[in-house]
C-alpha positions as CSV (number, residue, x, y, z in Angstrom):
1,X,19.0,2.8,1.8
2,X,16.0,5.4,1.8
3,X,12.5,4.7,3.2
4,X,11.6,6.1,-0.1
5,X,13.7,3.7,-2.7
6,X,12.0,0.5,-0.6
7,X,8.6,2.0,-1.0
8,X,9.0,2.0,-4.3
9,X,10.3,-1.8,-4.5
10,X,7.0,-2.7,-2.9
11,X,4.7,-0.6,-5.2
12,X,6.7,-2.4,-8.3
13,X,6.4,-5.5,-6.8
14,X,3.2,-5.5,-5.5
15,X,0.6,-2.7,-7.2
16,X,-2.2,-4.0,-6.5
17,X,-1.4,-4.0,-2.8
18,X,-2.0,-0.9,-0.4
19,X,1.2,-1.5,1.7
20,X,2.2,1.2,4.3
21,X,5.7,0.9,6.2
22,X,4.4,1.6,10.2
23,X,8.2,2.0,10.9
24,X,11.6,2.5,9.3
25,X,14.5,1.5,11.1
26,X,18.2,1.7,9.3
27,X,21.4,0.9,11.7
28,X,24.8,0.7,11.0
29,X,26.8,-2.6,11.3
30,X,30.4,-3.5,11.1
31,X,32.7,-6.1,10.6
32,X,35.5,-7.6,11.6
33,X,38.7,-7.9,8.6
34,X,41.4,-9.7,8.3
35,X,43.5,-7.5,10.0
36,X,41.4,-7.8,13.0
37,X,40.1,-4.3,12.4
38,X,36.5,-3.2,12.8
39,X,35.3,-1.7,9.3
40,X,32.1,-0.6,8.5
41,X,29.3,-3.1,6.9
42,X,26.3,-2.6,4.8
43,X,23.5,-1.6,7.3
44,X,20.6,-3.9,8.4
45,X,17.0,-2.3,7.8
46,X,14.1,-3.2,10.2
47,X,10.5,-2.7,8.4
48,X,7.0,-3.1,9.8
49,X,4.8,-3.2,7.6
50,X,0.6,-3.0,7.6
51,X,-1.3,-4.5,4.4
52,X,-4.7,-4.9,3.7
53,X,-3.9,-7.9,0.9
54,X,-3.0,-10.8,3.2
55,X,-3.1,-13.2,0.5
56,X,0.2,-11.8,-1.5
57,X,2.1,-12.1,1.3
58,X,1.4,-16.1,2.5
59,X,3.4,-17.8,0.2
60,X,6.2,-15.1,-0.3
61,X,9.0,-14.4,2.2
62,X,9.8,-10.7,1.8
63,X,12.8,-10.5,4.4
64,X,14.8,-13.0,2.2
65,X,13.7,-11.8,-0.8
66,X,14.4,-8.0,-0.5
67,X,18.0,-9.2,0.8
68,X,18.8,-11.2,-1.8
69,X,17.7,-8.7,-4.3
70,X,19.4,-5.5,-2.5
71,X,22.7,-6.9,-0.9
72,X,21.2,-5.1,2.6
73,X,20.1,-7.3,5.6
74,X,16.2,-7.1,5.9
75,X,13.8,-7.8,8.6
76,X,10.6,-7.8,8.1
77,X,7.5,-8.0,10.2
78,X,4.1,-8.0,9.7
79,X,1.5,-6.3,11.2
């Protein structure tokens, strides 16, 4: 997934919010199949992210979130 399709999930989600992504990380998983064979995986995506709106993010738990809605395993930190 491109930095550029997450940036946009953020300015739909929150437009009132000046987010900025510090870093972007993407790396490439496997998994192991039932015929004991490694295949590739969706990749896991490591975000840090800088906000100036603290409040929208108290209540809201963006790593589970963004996973649930893409399929892709997030991690999310904030600075």
């Amino acid at each position: 997934m491109k930095q550029e399709f997450v940036e946009k999930i953020f300015s739909t989600l929150f437009p009132d919010s000046k987010i900025e992504i510090l870093s972007y990380t993407v790396l490439d998983r496997k998994q192991l199949n039932e015929k004991n064979e490694w295949v590739k995986d969706s990749p896991a995506i490591f975000i840090v992210l800088s906000f100036t709106d603290s409040n929208v993010f108290e209540d809201f738990y963006l790593t589970e979130y963004l996973s649930n809605l893409t399929g892709f395993e997030f991690n999310i930190s904030k600075m």
